[in-house]
C-alpha positions as a Markdown table, in Angstrom:
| # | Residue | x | y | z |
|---|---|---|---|---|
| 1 | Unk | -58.8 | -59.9 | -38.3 |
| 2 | Unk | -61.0 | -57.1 | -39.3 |
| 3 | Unk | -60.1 | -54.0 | -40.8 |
| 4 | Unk | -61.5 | -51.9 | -37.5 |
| 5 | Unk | -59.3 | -54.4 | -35.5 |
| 6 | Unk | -56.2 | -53.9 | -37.5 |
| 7 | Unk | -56.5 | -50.3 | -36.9 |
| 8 | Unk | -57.2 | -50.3 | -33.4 |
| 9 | Unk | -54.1 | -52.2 | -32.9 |
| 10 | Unk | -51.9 | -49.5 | -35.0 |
| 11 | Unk | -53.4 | -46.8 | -33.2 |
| 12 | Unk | -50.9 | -47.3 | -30.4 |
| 13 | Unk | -47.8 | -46.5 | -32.8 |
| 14 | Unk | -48.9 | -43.2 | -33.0 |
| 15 | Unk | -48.0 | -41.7 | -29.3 |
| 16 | Unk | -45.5 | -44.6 | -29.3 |
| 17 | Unk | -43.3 | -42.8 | -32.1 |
| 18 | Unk | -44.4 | -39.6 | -31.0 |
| 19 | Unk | -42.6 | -39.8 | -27.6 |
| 20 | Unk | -39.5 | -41.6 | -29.9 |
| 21 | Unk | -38.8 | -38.5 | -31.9 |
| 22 | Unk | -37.8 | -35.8 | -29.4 |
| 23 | Unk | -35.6 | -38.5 | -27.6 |
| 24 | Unk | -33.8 | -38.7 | -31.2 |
| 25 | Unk | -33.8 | -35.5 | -32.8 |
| 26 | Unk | -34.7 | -32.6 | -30.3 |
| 27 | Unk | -32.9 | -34.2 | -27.6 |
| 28 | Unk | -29.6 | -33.6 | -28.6 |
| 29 | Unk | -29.9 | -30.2 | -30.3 |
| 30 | Unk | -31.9 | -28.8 | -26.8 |
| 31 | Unk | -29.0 | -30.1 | -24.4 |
| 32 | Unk | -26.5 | -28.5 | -26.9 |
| 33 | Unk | -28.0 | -25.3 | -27.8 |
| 34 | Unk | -29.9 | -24.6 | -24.6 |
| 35 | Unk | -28.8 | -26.5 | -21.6 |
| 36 | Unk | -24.6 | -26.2 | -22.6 |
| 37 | Unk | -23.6 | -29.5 | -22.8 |
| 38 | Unk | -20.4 | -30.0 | -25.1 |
| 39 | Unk | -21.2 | -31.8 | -28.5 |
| 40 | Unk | -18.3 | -34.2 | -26.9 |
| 41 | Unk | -20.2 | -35.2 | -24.1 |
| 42 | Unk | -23.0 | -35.4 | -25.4 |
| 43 | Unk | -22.5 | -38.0 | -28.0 |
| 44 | Unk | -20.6 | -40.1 | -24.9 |
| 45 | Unk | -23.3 | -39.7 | -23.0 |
| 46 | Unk | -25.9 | -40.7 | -25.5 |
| 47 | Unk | -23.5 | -43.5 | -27.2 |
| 48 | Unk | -23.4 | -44.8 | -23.8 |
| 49 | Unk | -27.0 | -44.4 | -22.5 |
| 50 | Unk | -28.3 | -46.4 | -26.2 |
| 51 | Unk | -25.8 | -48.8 | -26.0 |
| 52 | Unk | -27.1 | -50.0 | -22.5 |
| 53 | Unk | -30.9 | -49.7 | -23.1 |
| 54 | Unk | -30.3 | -51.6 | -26.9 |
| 55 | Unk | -28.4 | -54.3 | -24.8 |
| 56 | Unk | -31.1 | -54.8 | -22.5 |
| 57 | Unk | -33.7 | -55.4 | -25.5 |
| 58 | Unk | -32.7 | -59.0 | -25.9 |
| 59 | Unk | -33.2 | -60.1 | -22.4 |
| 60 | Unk | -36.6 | -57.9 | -22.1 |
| 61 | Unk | -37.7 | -59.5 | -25.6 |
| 62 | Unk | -36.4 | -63.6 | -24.0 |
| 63 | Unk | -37.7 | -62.7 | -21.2 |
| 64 | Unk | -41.0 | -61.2 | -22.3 |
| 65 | Unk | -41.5 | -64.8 | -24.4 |
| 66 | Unk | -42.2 | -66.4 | -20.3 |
| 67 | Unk | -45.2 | -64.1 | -19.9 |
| 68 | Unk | -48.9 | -64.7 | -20.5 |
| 69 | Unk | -50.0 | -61.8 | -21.8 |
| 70 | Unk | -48.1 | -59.4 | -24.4 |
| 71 | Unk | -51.1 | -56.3 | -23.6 |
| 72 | Unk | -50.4 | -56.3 | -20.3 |
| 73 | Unk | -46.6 | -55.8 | -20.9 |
| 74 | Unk | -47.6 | -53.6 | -23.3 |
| 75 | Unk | -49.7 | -51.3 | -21.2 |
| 76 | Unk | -47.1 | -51.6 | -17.8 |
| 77 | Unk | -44.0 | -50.3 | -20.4 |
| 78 | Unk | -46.1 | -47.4 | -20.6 |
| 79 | Unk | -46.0 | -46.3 | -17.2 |
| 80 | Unk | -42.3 | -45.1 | -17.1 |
| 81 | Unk | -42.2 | -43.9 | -20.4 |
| 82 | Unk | -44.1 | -41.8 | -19.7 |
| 83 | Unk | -42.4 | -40.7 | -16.1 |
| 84 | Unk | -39.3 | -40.3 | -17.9 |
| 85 | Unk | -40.4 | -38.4 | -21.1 |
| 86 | Unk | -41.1 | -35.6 | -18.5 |
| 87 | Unk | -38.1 | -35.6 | -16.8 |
| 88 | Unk | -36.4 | -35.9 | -20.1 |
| 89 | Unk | -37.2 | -32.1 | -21.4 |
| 90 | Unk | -37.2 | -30.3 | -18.4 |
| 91 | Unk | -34.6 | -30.8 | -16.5 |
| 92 | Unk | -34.6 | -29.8 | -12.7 |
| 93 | Unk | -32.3 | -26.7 | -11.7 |
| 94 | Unk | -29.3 | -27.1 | -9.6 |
| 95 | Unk | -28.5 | -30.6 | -10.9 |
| 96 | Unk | -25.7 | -31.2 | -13.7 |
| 97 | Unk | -27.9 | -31.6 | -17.1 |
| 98 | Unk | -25.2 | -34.2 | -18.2 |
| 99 | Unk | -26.4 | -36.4 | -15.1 |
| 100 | Unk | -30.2 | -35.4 | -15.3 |
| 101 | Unk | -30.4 | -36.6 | -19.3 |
| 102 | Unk | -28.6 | -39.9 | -18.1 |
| 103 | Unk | -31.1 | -40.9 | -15.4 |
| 104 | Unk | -34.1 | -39.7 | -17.5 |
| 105 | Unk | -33.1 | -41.6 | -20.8 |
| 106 | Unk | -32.8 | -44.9 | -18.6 |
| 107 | Unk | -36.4 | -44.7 | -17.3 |
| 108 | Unk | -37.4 | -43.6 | -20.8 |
| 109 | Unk | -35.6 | -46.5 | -22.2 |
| 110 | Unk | -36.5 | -48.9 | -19.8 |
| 111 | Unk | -40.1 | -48.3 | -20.6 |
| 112 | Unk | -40.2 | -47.7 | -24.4 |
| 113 | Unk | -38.6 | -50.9 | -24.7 |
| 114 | Unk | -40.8 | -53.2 | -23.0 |
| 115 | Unk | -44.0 | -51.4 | -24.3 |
| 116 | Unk | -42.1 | -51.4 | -28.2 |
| 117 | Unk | -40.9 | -54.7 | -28.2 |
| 118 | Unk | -43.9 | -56.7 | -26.6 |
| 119 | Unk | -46.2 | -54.2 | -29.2 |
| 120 | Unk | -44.2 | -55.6 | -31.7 |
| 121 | Unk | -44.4 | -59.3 | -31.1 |
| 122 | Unk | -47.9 | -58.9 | -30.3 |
| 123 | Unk | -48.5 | -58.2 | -33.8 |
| 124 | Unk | -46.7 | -60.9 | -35.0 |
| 125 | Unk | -48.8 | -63.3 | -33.2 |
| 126 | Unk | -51.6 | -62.3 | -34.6 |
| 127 | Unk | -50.4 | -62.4 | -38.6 |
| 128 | Unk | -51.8 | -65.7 | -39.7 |
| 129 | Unk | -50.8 | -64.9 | -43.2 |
| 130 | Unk | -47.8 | -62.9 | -44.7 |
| 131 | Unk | -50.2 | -60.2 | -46.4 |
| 132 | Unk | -51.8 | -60.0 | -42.7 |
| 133 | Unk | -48.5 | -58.8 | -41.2 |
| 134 | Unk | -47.7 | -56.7 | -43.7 |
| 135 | Unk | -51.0 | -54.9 | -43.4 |
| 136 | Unk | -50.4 | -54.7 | -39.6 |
| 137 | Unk | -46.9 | -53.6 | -39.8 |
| 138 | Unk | -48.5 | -51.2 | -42.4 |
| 139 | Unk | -50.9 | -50.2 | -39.7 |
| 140 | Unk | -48.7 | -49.7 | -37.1 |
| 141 | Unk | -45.6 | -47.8 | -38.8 |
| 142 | Unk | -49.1 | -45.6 | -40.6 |
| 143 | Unk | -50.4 | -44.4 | -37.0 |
| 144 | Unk | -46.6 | -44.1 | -36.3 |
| 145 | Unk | -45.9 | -41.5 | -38.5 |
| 146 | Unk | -49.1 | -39.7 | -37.5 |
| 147 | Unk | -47.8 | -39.6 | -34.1 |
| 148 | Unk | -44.2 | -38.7 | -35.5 |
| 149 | Unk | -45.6 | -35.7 | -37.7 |
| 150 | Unk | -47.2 | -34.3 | -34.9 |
| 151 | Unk | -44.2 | -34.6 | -32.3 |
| 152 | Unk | -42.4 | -32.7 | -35.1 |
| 153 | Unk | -44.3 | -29.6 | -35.6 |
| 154 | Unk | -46.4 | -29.6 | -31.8 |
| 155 | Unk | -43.3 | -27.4 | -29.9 |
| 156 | Unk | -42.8 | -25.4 | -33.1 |
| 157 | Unk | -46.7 | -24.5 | -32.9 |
| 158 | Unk | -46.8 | -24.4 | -29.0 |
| 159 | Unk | -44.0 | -21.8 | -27.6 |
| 160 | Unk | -41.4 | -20.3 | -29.7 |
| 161 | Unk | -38.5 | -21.6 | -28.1 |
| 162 | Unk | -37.9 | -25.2 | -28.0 |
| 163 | Unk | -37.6 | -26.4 | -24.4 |
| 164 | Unk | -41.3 | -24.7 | -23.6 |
| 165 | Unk | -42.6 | -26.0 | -26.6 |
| 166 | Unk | -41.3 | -29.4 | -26.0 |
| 167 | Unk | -42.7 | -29.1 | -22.4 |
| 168 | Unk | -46.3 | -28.8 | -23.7 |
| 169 | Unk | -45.6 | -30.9 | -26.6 |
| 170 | Unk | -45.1 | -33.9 | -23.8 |
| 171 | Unk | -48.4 | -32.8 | -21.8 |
| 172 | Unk | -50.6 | -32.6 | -24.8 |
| 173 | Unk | -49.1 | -36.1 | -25.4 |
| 174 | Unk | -50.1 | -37.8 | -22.3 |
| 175 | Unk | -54.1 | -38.2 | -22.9 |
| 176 | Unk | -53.4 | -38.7 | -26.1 |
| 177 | Unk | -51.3 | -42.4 | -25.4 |
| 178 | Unk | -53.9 | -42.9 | -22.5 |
| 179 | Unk | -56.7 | -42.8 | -25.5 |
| 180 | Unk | -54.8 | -44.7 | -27.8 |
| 181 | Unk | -53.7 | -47.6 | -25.4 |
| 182 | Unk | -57.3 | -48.1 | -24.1 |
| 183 | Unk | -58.2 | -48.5 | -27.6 |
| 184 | Unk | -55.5 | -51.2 | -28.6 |
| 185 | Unk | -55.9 | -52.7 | -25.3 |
| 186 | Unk | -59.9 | -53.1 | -26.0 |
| 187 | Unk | -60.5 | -53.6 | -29.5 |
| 188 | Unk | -57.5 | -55.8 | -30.0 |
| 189 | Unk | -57.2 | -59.8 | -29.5 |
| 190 | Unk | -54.4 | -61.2 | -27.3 |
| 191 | Unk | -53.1 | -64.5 | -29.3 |
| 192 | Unk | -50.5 | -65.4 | -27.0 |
| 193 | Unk | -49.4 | -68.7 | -27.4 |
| 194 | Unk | -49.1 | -70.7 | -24.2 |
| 195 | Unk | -45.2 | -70.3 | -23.1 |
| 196 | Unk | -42.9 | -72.9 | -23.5 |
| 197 | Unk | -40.6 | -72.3 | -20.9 |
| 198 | Unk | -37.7 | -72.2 | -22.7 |
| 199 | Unk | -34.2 | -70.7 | -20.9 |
| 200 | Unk | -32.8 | -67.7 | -22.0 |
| 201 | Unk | -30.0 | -68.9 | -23.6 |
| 202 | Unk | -31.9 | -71.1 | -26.0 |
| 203 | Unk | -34.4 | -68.9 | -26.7 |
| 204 | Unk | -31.7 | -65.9 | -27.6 |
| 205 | Unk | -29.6 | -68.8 | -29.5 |
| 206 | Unk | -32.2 | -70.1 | -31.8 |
| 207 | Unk | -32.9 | -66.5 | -32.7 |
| 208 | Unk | -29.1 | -65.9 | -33.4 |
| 209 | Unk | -28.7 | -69.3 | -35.2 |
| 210 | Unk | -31.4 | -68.7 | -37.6 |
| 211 | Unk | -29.6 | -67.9 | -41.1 |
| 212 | Unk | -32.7 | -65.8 | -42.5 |
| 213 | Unk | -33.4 | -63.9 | -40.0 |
| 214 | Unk | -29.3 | -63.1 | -39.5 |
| 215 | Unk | -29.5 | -62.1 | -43.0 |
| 216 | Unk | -32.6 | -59.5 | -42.5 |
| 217 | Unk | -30.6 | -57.8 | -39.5 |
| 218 | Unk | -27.7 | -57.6 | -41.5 |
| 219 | Unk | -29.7 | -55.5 | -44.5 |
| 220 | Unk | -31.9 | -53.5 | -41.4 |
| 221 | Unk | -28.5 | -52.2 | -39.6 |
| 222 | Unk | -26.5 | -50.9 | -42.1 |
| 223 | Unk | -29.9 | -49.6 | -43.9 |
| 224 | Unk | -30.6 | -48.0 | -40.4 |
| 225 | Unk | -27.6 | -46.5 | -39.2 |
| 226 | Unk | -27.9 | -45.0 | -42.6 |
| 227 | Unk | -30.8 | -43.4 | -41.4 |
| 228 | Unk | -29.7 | -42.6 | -38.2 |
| 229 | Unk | -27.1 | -40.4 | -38.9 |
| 230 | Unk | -29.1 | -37.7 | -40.7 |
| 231 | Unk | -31.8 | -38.2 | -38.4 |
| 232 | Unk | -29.7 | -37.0 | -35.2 |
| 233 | Unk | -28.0 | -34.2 | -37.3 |
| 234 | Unk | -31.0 | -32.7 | -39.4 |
| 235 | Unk | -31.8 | -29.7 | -37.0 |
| 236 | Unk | -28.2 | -28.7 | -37.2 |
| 237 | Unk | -27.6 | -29.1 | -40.9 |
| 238 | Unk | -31.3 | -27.1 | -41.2 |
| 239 | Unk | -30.3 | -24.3 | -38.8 |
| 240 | Unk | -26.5 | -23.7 | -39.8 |
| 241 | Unk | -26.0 | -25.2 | -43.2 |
| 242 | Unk | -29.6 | -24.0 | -44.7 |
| 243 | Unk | -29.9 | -21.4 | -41.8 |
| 244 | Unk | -33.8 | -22.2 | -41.9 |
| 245 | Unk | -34.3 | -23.2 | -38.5 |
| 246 | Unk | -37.9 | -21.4 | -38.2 |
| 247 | Unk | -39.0 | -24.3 | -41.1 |
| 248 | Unk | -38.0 | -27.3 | -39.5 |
| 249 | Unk | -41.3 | -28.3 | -38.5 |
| 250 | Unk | -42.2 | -28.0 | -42.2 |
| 251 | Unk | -39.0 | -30.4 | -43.3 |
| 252 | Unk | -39.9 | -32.8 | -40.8 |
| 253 | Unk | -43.4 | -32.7 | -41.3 |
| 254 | Unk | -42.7 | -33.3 | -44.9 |
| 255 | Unk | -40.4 | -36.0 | -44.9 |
| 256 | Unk | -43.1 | -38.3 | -42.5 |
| 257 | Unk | -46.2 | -37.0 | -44.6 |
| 258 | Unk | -44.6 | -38.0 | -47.9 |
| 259 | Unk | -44.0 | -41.3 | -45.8 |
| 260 | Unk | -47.8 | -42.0 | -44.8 |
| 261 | Unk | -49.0 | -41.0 | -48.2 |
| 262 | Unk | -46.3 | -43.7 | -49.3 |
| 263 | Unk | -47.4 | -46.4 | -47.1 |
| 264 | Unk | -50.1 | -47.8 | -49.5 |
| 265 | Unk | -48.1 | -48.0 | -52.7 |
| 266 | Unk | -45.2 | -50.3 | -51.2 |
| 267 | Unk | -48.1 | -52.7 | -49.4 |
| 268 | Unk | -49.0 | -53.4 | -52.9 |
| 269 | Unk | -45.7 | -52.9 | -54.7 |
| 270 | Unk | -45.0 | -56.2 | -51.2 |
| 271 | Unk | -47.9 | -58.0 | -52.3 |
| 272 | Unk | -46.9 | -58.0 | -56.5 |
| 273 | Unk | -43.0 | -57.9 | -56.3 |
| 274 | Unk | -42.0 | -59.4 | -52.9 |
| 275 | Unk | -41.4 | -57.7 | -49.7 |
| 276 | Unk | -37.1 | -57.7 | -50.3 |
| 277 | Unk | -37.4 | -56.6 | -54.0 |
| 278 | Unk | -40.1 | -53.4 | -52.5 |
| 279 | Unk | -37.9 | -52.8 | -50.2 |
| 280 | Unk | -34.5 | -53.0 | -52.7 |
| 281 | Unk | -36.3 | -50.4 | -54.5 |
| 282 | Unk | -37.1 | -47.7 | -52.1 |
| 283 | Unk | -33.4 | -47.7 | -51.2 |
| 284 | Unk | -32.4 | -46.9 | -54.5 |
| 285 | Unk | -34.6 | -44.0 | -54.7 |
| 286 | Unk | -33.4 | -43.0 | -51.2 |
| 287 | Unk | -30.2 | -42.8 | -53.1 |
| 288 | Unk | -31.5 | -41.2 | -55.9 |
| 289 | Unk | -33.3 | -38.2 | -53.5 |
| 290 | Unk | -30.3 | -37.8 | -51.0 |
| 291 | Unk | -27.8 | -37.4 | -53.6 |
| 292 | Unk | -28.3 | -33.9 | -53.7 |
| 293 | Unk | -28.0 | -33.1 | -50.0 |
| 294 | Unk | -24.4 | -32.3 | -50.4 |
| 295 | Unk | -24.6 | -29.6 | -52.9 |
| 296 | Unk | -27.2 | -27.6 | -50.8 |
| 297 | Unk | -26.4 | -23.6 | -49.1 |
| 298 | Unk | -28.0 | -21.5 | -47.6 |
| 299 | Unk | -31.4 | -20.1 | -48.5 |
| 300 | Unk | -31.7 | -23.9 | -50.7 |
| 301 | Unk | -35.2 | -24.5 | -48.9 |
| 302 | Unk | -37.1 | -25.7 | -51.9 |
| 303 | Unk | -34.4 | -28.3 | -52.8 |
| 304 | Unk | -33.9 | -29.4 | -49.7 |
| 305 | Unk | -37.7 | -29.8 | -49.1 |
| 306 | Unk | -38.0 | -32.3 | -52.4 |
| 307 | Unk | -34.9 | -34.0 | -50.8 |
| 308 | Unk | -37.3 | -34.6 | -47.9 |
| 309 | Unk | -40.1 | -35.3 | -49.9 |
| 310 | Unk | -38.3 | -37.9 | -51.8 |
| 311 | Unk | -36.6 | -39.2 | -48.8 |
| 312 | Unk | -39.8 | -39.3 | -47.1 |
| 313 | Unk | -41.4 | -41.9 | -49.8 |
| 314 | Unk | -38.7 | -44.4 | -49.3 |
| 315 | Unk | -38.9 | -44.0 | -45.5 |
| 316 | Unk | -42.6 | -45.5 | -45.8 |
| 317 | Unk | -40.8 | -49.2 | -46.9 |
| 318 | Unk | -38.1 | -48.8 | -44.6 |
| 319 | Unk | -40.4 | -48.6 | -41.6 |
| 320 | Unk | -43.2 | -50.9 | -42.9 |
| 321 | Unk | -41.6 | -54.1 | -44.7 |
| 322 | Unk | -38.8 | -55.1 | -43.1 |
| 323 | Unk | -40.6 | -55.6 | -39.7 |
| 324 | Unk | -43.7 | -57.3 | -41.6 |
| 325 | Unk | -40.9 | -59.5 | -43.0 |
| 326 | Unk | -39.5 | -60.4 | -39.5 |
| 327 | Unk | -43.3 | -60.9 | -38.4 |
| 328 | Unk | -43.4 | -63.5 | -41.5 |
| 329 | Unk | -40.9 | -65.3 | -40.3 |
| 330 | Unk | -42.1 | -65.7 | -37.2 |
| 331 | Unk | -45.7 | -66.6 | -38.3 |
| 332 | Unk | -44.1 | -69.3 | -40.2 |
| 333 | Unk | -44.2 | -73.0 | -38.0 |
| 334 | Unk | -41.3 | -74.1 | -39.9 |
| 335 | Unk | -39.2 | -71.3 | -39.0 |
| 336 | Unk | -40.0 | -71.6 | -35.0 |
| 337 | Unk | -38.6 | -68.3 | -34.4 |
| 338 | Unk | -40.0 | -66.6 | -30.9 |
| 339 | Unk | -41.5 | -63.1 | -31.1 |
| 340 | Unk | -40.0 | -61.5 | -28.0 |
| 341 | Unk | -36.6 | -62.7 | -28.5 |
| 342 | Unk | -36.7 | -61.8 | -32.3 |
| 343 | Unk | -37.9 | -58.4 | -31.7 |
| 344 | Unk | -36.0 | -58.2 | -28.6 |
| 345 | Unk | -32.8 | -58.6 | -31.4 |
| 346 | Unk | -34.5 | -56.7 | -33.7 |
| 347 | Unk | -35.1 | -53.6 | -31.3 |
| 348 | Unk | -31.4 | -53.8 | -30.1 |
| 349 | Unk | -30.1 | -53.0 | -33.5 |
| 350 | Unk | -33.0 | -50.3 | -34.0 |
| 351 | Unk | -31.2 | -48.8 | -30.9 |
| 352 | Unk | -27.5 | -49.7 | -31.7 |
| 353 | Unk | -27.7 | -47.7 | -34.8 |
| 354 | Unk | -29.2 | -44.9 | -33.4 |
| 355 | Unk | -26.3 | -45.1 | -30.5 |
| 356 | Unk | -23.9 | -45.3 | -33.1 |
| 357 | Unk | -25.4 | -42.4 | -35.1 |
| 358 | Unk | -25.1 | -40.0 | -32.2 |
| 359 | Unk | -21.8 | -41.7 | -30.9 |
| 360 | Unk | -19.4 | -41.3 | -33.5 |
| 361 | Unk | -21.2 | -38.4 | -36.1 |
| 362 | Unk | -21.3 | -35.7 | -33.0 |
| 363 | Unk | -17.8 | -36.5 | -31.6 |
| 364 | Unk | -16.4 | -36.4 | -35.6 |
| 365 | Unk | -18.1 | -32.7 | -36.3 |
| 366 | Unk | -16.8 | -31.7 | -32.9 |
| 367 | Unk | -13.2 | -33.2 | -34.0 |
| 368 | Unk | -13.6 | -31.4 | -37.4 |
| 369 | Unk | -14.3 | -28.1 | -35.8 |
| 370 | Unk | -18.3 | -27.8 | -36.2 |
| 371 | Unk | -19.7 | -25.8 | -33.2 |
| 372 | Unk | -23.5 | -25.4 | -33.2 |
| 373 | Unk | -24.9 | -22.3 | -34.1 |
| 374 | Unk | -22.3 | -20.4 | -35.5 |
| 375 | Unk | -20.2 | -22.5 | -37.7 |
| 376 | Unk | -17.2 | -21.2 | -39.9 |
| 377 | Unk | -16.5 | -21.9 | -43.5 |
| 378 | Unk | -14.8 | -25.6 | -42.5 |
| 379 | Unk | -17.5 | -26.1 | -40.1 |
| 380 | Unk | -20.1 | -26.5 | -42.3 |
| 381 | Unk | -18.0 | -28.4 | -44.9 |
| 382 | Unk | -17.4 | -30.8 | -41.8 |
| 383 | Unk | -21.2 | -31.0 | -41.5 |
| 384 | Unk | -22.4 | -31.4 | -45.0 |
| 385 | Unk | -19.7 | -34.4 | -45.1 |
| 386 | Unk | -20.9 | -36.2 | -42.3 |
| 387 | Unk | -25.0 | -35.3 | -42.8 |
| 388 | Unk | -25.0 | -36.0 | -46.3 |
| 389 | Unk | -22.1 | -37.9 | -48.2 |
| 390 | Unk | -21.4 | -40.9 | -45.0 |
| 391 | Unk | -25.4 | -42.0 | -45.1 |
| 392 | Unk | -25.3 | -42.3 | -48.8 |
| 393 | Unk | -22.2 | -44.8 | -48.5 |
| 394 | Unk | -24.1 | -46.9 | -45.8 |
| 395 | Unk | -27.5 | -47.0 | -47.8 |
| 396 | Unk | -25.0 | -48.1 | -50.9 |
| 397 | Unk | -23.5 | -50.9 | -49.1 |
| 398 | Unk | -26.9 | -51.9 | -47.7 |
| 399 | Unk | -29.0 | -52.1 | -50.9 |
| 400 | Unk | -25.9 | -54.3 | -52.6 |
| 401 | Unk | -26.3 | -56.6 | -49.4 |
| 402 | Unk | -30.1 | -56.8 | -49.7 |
| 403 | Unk | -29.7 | -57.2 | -53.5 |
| 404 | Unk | -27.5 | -60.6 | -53.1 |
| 405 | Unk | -29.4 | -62.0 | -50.4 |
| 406 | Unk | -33.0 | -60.7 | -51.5 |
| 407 | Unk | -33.8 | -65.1 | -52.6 |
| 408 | Unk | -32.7 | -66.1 | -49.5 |
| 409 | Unk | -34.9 | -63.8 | -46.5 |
| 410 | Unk | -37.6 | -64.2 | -48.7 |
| 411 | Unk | -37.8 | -67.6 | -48.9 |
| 412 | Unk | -36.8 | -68.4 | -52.7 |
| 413 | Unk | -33.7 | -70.4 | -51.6 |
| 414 | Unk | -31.9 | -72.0 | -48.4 |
C-alpha cells in the first residue's frame, strides 16, 4: 500500500475516537454533576449498558466475517452512531435521564461497534507484512488521537458549561466523520477475502482456541482495565482532588499530544526490538510516570501535567502495538485466525474493561463516601486510592504477564 493510501484509511480513526471519548469520560461526570443521577446508578447503569454492547461484539465481529464487503459495514455502523451520539448529550426534558442515557448508549453502541470492529478487520486484511500492520495500526490509533485531542478541548472552547459545549462539540463533529469516511471509503482498497461460510460457533471457537492470541487478550485486559479506571475518574480527581477543573482540556490534551508525538518512536522501537518487548517497555514507564499520582493536592498542576505527559508517551504503544500484533496474527496463513471474530473478541474486552472501570470504581468512591464536587477530607483520600494506587497494581500485574509470555505471542516459541 502506499503511504497516501495508509493514511486515507487512518483518517477515519479520527471522528471514530472522537465520538468514543465523551461516551467515556464526559459522560459520566455530565449525568452526575448536571443531570443528578446518583454515582450508584450511574455505574449500574453504565456497568450494565457496556456489558451488553461488549457481549454483542463477538457475534457482530462472527457475523461480520459472512459479509462481502468490510466498507460497507463500515460506512452503515456510522449511521446510528451518529443518531445516538446526539441523543446521548442532550437529553430530552420530561423523561428520566437514567432511562434516556440507557436507550441512547444502545444505539451508540450498536453502531460504534459494527463501524469499529469491521474498521478494524479491514485493516488487517490489508497488512501483507507485519511492518504493514503496524504502520496501519500506527495510522489509525495516530488520526485517533487527533480526533481524541480535539473531542477533549472542543466543549471547553465552545460554551463554558459542559452540556452546551458538548452539544456543539457533537455538531461540529458530524461533517467532520462525513469527510473522513468519504475519504477512507474512496482512497482505500477493500481486500475482503471471499467468505467461507463458516457457523458461528466455529468461527468464535477457533478464535477462543487459539493459544497466542488467548495470551495477547490476557496482557490487553488487565493492561486495559488499568487504563480504564483513571480514564473514567480523571475529571473528578482534576476537579476535587487538584480543584483545576478550568484545565482539563489542557490535561487531556496533553496526555493524547504526548501520545501522537510518541507514536513514531515505538513503530521503530516494534520494528528493532519486537512488538511485545516495545510494548513491555512502555508499561514500565507508565509505571514509572503514574507513580506519583497519589502524592498530588491541590494547586499540583505542573506535576500532575508531567504525570500526563509521561502517561501520554506510553499510551502511544498501548493503542498502536497490541492491535498491530493481533492484525499479525491474523495476516499470518498459518495461524487462520478470522478478522471479524478476532476483533469481535478483541473489541469485547476493549468494552469489558471500560464496563468494569465505571462499574465497580464509581459504586467503591460512592461506598467510601466520595460525593462529586464537594468532597471531604476522607473523600478525596477515597479518590486518590482508587484513581491512582488500584491502576498501578493492574498495570504491575499486566507487564509481569506480558514479560513471561512476551516469546510466545510473538512467535519465538509454541
Amino acid at each position: 500500500m502506499t503511504p497516501r493510501q495508509i493514511l486515507s484509511y487512518g483518517a477515519l480513526g479520527a471522528p471514530l475516537s472522537a465520538a468514543a471519548l465523551p461516551i467515556y469520560v464526559h459522560i459520566p461526570k455530565l449525568y452526575a454533576e448536571h443531570f443528578g443521577v446518583a454515582l450508584g446508578a450511574l455505574g449500574a447503569v453504565l456497568f450494565g449498558a457496556r456489558l451488553l454492547d461488549a457481549l454483542a461484539d463477538p457475534l457482530i465481529g462472527a457475523i461480520s466475517d459472512r459479509a462481502r464487503s468490510r466498507r460497507l459495514l463500515v460506512l452503515l455502523g456510522l449511521l446510528p452512531l451518529a443518531a445516538g451520539l446526539l441523543l446521548l448529550v442532550r437529553p430530552a426534558a420530561g423523561i428520566d435521564p437514567l432511562l434516556w442515557l440507557v436507550g441512547s448508549l444502545l444505539l451508540v453502541y450498536a453502531g460504534y461497534s459494527l463501524a469499529s470492529i469491521n474498521y478494524a478487520a479491514w485493516g488487517a486484511e490489508l497488512s501483507s507484512s507485519s511492518s504493514l500492520a503496524t504502520r496501519l495500526a500506527a495510522a489509525r490509533e495516530g488520526w485517533g488521537l487527533i480526533g481524541v485531542i480535539t473531542a477533549s478541548i472542543a466543549p471547553g472552547l465552545l460554551a463554558a458549561d459542559a452540556p452546551t459545549g458538548l452539544w456543539r462539540a457533537v455538531l461540529y463533529w458530524l461533517p467532520w466523520l462525513a469527510l473522513a469516511a468519504l475519504l477512507s471509503a474512496s482512497g482505500v482498497p477493500d481486500r475482503r477475502p471471499a467468505p467461507d461460510g463458516q457457523a458461528l460457533g466455529r468461527v468464535l471457537g477457533g478464535v477462543l482456541a487459539h493459544r497466542r492470541f488467548r495470551l495477547l487478550v490476557a496482557v490487553f485486559a488487565l493492561n486495559g482495565i488499568a487504563s480504564a479506571v483513571p480514564a473514567t475518574l480523571v475529571l473528578f480527581f482534576v476537579a476535587d482532588l487538584l480543584q483545576a477543573s478550568q484545565h482539563e482540556g489542557l490535561f487531556l490534551g496533553l496526555y493524547f499530544i504526548a501520545g501522537i508525538c510518541a507514536l513514531p518512536l515505538w513503530t521503530r522501537l516494534a520494528d528493532r526490538y519486537g512488538r511485545a518487548r516495545a510494548w513491555l517497555g512502555s508499561m514500565l514507564l507508565a509505571i514509572v510516570a503514574f507513580a506519583w499520582a497519589g502524592t498530588l493536592g491541590p494547586g499540583d498542576l505542573v506535576a500532575f501535567a508531567l504525570i500526563c505527559i509521561g502517561s501520554g508517551v506510553a499510551l502511544g504503544a498501548d493503542l498502536a502495538l497490541p492491535p498491530a500484533m493481533l492484525a499479525g496474527l491474523i495476516g499470518d496463513p498459518k495461524e487462520r485466525l478470522s478478522a471479524g471474530g478476532s476483533f469481535g473478541v478483541w473489541t469485547f474486552v476493549t468494552k469489558l474493561n471500560l464496563a468494569l472501570a465505571a462499574g465497580l470504581a464509581l459504586p467503591l468512591l460512592a461506598l467510601l463516601g466520595y460525593a462529586p464536587g464537594s468532597p471531604d477530607a476522607a473523600g478525596r483520600a477515597a479518590l486518590t486510592a482508587v484513581y491512582a494506587l488500584l491502576p498501578l497494581v493492574l498495570k504491575g500485574a499486566a507487564a509481569a504477564l506480558l514479560w513471561w509470555c512476551a516469546p510466545t505471542i510473538e512467535g519465538e516459541s509454541t
